[in-house]
C-alpha positions as CSV (number, residue, x, y, z in Angstrom):
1,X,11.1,-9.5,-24.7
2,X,8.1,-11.1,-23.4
3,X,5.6,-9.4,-20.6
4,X,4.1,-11.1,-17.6
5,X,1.6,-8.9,-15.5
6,X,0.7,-9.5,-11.7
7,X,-1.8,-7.6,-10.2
8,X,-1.9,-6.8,-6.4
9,X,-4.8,-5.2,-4.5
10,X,-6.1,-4.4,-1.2
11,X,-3.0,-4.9,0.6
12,X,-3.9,-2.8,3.3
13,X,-1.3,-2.9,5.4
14,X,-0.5,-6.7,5.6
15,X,3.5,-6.8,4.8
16,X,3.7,-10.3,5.7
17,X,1.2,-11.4,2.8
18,X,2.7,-8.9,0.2
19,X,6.2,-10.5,1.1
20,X,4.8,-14.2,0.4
21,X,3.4,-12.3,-3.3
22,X,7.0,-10.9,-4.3
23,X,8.4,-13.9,-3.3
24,X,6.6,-16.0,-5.7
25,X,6.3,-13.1,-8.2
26,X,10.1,-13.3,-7.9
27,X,10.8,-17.0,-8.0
28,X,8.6,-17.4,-11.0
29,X,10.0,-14.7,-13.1
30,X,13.6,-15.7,-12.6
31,X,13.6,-18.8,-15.3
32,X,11.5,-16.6,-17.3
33,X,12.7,-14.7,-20.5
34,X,10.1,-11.8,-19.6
35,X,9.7,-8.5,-18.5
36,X,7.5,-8.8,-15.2
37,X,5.1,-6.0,-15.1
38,X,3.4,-5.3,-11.6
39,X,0.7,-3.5,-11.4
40,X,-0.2,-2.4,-7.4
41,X,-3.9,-1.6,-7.8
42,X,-4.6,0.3,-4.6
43,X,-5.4,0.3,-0.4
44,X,-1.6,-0.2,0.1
45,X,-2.5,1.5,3.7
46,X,-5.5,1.3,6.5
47,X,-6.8,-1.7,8.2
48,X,-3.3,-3.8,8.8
49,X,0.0,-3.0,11.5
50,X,2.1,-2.3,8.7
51,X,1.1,0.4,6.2
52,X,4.6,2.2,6.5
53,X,6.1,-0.6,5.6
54,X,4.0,-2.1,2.8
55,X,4.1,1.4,1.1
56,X,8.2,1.2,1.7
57,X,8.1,-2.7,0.5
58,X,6.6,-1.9,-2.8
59,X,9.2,1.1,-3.3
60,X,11.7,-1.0,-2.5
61,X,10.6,-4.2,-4.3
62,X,12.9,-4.7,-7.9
63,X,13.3,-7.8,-9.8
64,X,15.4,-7.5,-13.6
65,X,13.8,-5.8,-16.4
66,X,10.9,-5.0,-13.6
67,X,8.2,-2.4,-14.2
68,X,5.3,-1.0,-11.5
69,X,2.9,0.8,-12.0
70,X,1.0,1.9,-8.6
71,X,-2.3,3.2,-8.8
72,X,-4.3,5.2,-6.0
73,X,-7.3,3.4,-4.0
74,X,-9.9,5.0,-2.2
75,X,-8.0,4.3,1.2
76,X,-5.1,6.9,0.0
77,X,-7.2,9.1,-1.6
78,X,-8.9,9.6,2.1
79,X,-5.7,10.0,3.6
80,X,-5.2,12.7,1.1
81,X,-8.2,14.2,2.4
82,X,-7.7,14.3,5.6
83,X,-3.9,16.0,4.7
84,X,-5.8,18.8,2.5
85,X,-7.8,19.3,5.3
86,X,-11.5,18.4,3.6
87,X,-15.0,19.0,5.3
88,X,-15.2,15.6,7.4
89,X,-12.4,13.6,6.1
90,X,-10.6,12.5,9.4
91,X,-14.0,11.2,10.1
92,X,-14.5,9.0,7.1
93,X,-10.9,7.9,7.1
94,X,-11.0,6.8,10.6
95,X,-14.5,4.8,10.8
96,X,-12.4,3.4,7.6
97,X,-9.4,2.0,9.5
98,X,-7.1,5.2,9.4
99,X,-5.8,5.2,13.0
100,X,-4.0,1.6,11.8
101,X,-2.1,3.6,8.9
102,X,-1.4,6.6,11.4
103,X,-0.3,4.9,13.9
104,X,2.2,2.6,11.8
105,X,3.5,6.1,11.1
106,X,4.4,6.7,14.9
107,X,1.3,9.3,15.0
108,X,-1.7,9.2,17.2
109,X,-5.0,10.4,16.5
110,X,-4.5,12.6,20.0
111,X,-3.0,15.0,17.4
112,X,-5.5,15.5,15.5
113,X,-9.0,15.0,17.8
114,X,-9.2,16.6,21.4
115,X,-9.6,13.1,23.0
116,X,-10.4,15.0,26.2
């Protein structure tokens, strides 16, 4: 069997937009007699409402025959950070949209930052 690879980047957070992708990803592969390969190339989270529920969406996504590989962008590796607790992370990954991600979460950043 055939391949067909889709790439999809920056998502950060946008659901809506990565539905409107699979969609078409979806409709186009199912005439096709190929194996749909998608490759998610990083920034699933930050920035957008919805970073819960893009990461969930692509775990969730599945077409026949369909493979994904999901690489790590330089908005999770912060967030990793930040959860190993490096010198000035929560810093860099808020001025870089981190609240949005923590907060489609249901967490605040009172938890982490004396806002008093």
């Amino acid at each position: 069997m055939a391949e067909i690879l889709f790439a999809i980047g920056d998502i950060h957070g946008c659901k809506k937009e990565l539905d409107i992708i699979h969609n078409k990803i979806e409709k186009y592969c199912s005439n096709k007699n190929k194996k749909p390969i998608i490759t998610y190339i990083g920034d699933y989270i930050d920035r957008g409402p919805k970073s819960k529920d893009v990461v969930q969406t692509i775990i969730d996504f599945t077409i026949p025959n369909l493979e994904k590989i999901c690489l790590l962008g330089n908005h999770e590796q912060m967030l990793l950070d930040v959860l190993d607790n490096k010198k000035n992370s929560l810093y860099q990954w808020i001025a870089n949209s981190g609240v949005e991600t923590l907060e489609s979460y249901g967490g605040s950043l009172s938890e982490f930052v004396d806002l008093n």
